[in-house]
N, C-alpha and C positions, 0 to 999 in steps of 0.2 A: 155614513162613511167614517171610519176611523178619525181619530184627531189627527192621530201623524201625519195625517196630510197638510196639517199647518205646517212643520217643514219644507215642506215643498211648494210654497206658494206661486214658483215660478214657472213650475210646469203643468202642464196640464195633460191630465193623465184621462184614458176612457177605459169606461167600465168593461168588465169581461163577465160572461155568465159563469166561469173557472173559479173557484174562490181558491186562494191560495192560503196555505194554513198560515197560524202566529207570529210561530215561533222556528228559529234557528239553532235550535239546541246541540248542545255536545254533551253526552254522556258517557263518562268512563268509570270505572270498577278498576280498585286498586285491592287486592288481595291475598298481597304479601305474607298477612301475619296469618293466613290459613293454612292447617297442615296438610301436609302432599296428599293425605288419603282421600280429600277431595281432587277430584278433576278439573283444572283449572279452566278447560275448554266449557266448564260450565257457565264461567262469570263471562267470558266472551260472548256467550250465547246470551246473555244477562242483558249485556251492555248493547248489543244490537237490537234486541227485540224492546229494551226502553226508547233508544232513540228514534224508534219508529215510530212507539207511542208518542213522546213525544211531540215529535213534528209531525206526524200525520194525522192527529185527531183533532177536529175543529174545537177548538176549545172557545169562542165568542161566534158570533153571529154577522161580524162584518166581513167587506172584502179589504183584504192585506196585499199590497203591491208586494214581489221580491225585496226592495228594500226599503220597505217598513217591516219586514219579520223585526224580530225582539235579539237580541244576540244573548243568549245566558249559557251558563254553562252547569251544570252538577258532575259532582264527584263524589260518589259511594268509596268509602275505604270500609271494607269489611274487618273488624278486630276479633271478633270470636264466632266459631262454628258450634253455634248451642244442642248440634247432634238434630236427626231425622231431617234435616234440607231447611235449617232455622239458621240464620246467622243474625249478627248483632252488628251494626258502623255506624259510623259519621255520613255525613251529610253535607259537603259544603253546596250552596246555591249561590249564584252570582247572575249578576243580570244588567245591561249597560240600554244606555239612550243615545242616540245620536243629537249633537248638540247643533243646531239646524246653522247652516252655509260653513259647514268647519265637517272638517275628518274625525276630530275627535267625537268618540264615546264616553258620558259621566255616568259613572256606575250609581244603578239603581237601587239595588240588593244586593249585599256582600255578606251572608248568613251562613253561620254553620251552626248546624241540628249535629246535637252528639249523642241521641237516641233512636235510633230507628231499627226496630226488630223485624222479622220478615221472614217468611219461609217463599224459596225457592226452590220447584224441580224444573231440573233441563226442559225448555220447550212448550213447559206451562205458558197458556195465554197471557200479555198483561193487558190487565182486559178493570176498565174502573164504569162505573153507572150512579150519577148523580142523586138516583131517588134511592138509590142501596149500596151504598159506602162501604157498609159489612161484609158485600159478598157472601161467599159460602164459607170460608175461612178466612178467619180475623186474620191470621197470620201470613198469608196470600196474601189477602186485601191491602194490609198496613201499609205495603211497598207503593203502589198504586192510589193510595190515598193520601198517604204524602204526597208523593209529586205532583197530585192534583191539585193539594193545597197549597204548593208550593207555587205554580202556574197561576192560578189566580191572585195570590197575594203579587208574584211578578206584573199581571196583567194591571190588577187594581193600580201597584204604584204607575204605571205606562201612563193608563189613562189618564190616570190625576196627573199626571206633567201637563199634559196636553189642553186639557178639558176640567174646568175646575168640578169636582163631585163626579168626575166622568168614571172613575174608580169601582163606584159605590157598589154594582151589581158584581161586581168580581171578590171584593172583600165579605160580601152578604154570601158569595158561594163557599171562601173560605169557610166562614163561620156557619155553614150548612154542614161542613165533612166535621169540623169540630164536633159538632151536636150529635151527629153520627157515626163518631168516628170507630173502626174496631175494636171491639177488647177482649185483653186477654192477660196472664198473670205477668207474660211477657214485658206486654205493649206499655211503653209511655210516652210521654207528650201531648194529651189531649186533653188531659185533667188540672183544674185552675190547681188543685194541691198536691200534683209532680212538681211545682220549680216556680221559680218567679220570671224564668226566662226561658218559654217553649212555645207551641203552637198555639196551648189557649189563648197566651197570653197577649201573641201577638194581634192575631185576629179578634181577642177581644177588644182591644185597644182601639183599631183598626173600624169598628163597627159602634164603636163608644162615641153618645155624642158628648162627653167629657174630652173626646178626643177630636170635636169636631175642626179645630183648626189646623190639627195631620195636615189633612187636605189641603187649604188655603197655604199651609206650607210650600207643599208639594209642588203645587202650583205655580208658586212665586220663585219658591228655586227653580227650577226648569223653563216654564214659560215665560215667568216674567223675569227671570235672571240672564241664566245662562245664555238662553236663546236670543237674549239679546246685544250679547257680546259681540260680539262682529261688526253691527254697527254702530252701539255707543256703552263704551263698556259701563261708566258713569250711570247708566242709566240700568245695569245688567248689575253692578256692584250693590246700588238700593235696592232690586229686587232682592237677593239676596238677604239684606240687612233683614228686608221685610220679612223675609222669612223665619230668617232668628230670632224678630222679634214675637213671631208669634207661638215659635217653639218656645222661647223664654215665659212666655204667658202659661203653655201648658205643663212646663216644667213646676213652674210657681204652683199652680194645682194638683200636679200629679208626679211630684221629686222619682227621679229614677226611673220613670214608666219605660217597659221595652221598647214601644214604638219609636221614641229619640234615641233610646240606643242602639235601635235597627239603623235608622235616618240615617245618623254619622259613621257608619261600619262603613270604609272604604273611601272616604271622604277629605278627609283631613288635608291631604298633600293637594287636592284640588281647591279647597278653602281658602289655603295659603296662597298659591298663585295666584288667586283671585284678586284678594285683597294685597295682594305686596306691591302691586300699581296703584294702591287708592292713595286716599289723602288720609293725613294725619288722625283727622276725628274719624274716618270710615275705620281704618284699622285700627283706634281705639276703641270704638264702639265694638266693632268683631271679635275683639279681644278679649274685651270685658263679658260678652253674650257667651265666647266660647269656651270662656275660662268655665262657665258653670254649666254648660249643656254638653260639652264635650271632653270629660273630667279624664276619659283614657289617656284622648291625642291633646293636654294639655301642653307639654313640652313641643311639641310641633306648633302651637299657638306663639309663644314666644318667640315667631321669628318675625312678627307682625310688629316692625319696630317704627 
């Protein structure tokens, strides 16, 4: 059974032979800067037949109550039509956790991918296969192998909230479409020497036992922090800390690695409320850790007085 059923230790829930999918996706297609000579009732067609795939393809092997679906969102902005049904966009991915006996959602994954190349025709299947990434054309496939990578690495961090290593089989899938991933003169992001900050990188990170204390992070922020706010925050504030301290250990070995600058994408203003009820050494400590692991929302650390 899923972990997320540790949120809910209150009820008691019976199995159904019905498996219900993941995820609760929303997928939109912005395609403003396309000229009129395309059909726009194209990208409409785009954006519905993704968020089928989406949510209607089992992507893990458990059963998912209604509300344990995943809440994420993507957003395609197409910026250029590279001619014959090829366009070039962005990619923002987002993805939140329910923080257990509370309303609120702590986001998961706040990433934008600013490469993704793709060929679409009207009505073509999206259609993705785990042992053939490739497809028949790379340029078909990319679209569909993204977001496959992009669900897994969501799924991986889920689990790891919940279940310490529970992640491990979803990051191992990302880093499967890596190794397989399509190529073409077009396509990037799949290769360690595109970027220091893209798909290899992230999944390799992710999959690195250089990187094995991600995890133990992960964990401590969500299970052993957050989750337990509600009923003693004191005790939800030191998960936390534990967790920065153990980001600060893999900073100390790996200065700048994508993975902590995934971590904190989206973050920051929940950090703060956190700590601005602690005690004086708490928000010193958190201050000190954030000043060097989270160098963007540095000025947002500063309120930690």
């Amino acid at each position: 059974m899923h972990k997320r059923l540790l949120i809910a230790l209150l009820i008691t829930l019976s199995y159904s032979q019905v498996h219900s999918q993941e995820l609760q996706a929303r997928f939109n297609v912005i395609a403003s800067k396309v000229g009129t000579q395309i059909d726009p009732k194209i990208f409409n067609t785009l954006q519905g037949a993704v968020t089928n795939f989406l949510n209607n393809r089992r992507w893990t092997n458990d059963v998912f109550q209604p509300s344990e679906k995943i809440q994420c969102n993507f957003l395609l902005t197409i910026e250029k039509d590279l001619g014959k049904n090829v366009f070039k966009g962005k990619l923002m991915v987002q993805a939140a956790r329910p923080i257990y006996n509370t309303t609120y959602d702590s986001p998961l994954l706040n990433f934008l991918d600013d490469n993704v190349t793709f060929k679409y025709v009207e009505f073509q299947p999206i259609e993705f296969n785990d042992n053939r990434v490739q497809g028949n054309d790379p340029l078909v496939a990319n679209l569909t192998a993204t977001l496959a990578y992009y669900v897994n690495i969501i799924l991986g961090f889920d689990y790891d909230s919940f279940g310490l290593r529970s992640g491990d089989q979803y990051f191992q899938k990302a880093w499967n479409i890596v190794n397989n991933a399509p190529e073409n003169s077009d396509i990037n992001g799949w290769k360690s020497f595109e970027g220091l900050r893209n798909r290899y990188w992230l999944a390799e990170n992710l999959n690195s036992n250089r990187f094995a204390l991600m995890h133990d992070a992960l964990y401590a922020y969500y299970r052993s922090g957050m989750d337990l706010f509600y009923e003693n925050e004191d005790a939800g504030r030191i998960g936390i800390l534990n967790c920065l301290n153990y980001l600060n250990f893999i900073n100390t070995e790996n200065p700048s690695s994508m993975a902590l600058q995934v971590f904190f994408q989206g973050k920051s203003n929940e950090i703060v409320k956190v700590f601005s009820k602690g005690t004086d050494e708490q928000k010193t400590k958190a201050k000190e850790l954030l000043s060097k692991l989270d160098v963007t929302n540095a000025a947002a650390y500063k309120e930690l007085k």
